[in-house]
Structure formats: C-alpha cells, structure tokens
N, C-alpha and C positions, 0 to 999 in steps of 0.2 A: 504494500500500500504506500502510493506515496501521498506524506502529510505533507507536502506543501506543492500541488498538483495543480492541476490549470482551476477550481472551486477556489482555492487560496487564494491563487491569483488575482480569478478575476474581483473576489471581496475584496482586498486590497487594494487595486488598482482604483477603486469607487468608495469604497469605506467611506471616507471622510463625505462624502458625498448623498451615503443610503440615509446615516445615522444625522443627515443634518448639520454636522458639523463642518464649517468650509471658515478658515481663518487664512486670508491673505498673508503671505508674508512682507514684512517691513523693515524698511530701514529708516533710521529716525536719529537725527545729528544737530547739533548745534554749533553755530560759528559765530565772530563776535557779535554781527550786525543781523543775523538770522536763525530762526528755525526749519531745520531740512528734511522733509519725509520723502520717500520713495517707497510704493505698495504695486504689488505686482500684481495685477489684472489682464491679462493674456485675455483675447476675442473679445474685447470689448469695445463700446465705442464713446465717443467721450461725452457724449450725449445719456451716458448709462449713471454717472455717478452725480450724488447732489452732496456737496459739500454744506454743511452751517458749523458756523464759530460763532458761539454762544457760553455765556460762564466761565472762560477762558478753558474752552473747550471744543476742540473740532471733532465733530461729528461728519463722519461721510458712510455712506450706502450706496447701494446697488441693487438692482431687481434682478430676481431671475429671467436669462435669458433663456428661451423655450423656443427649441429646433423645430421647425414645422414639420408635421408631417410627412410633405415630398422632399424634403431634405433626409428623415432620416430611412425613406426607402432607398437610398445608392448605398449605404453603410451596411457591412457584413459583421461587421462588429464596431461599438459604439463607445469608447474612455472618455470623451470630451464631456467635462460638463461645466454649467455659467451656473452656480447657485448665487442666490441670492448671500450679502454679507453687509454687516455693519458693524466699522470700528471707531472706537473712542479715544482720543490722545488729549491728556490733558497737560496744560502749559502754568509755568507760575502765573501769580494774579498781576496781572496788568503791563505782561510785558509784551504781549503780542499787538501789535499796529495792524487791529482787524481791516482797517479802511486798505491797506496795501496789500491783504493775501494774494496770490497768485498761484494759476495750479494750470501745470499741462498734461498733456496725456499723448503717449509716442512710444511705438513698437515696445506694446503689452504692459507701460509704466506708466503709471500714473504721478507728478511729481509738484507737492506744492512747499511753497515756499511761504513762512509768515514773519514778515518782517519783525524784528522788535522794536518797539517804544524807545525813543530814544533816551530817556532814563533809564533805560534795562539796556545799553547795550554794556556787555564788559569790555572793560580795556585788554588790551593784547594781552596784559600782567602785569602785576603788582606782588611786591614782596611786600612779605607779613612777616614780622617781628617776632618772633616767640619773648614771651615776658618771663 
C-alpha cells in the first residue's frame, strides 16, 4: 500500500483550499520614510482587491474567483484555485499618511506602499546612551 499515493496527493495539492483555509503569503518591511507590503495573488486582476485603512489598520480582501463552467470542460485535471481571502496588518497609531497610500498590482503581486506621517518618520540612526 502506498500511504502517500496519488488520494494524498491530490488532498494536499487542495487542502488549504477544501478546508477553507487560503492565507496569502506576505512580505511586510519598513524603511525610514515608509511602510512596504508585498502579498502574492497569482490570477488575479486588480480590479479583485478592495483595500480600507481605517484605525490605523489596513484591511484588504478578495472575492472568490469562480471558473465558468466552459472553462473548466478543457481541464482533465483541475489544482488552480482563486478562494476568496482577507488580511489584516496593523500599523502604530498615527504614523501612516492614509491621504498618500498607494498600491499596485503586477505579474501575480500585489504591492502597497503607506507612507508615514512625517512625525513618524525615523532618522537613518541615532545612538542611545546607556546610563
């Protein structure tokens, strides 16, 4: 018998998909004048995602996208899927400059930028004293 046979596979291959679960993966960075995310969304289009920065909080979502049915009669087998997802990244209080966010979307990346407040931005460095 083999336990991890083409039934393994193909659970695995969709898992994250049967069970509901779908978490983008992300990248998320900071430099002195900005906040830098990158979230991978492959087959999407940029008309899919709705960003709100609210409570010093970005909120973005996605709906599921749903292959018509004459689309999925040429497929003999079918891994692709668009589930719907919603993630939450939250920022200190008051240092994001919601008026200047910017976000693009280019070969499967999704990429926003939120500036910060110019009271929040840090200096390149600063030495600290130990007392």
């Amino acid at each position: 018998v083999d336990a991890f046979g083409k039934d393994f596979k193909d659970l695995t291959s969709v898992a994250w998909y049967n069970f509901g679960i779908y978490i983008p993966a992300a990248f998320f960075f900071e430099t002195t004048i900005s906040f830098e995310l990158e979230l991978t969304a492959p087959g999407r289009d940029k008309g899919d995602f709705t960003l709100r920065f609210e409570d010093d909080r970005l909120h973005l979502s996605v709906p599921k996208k749903v292959i018509t049915p004459e689309e999925e009669e040429r497929y003999t087998r079918k891994e692709f899927a668009y589930p719907a997802f919603r993630r939450q990244f939250n920022f200190p209080k008051y240092a994001v400059d919601h008026n200047a966010i910017k976000a693009t979307y280019e070969n499967g990346i999704l990429k926003v930028t939120l500036p910060k407040r110019e009271g929040a931005k840090a200096a390149d460095s600063h030495n600290i004293t130990v007392d």
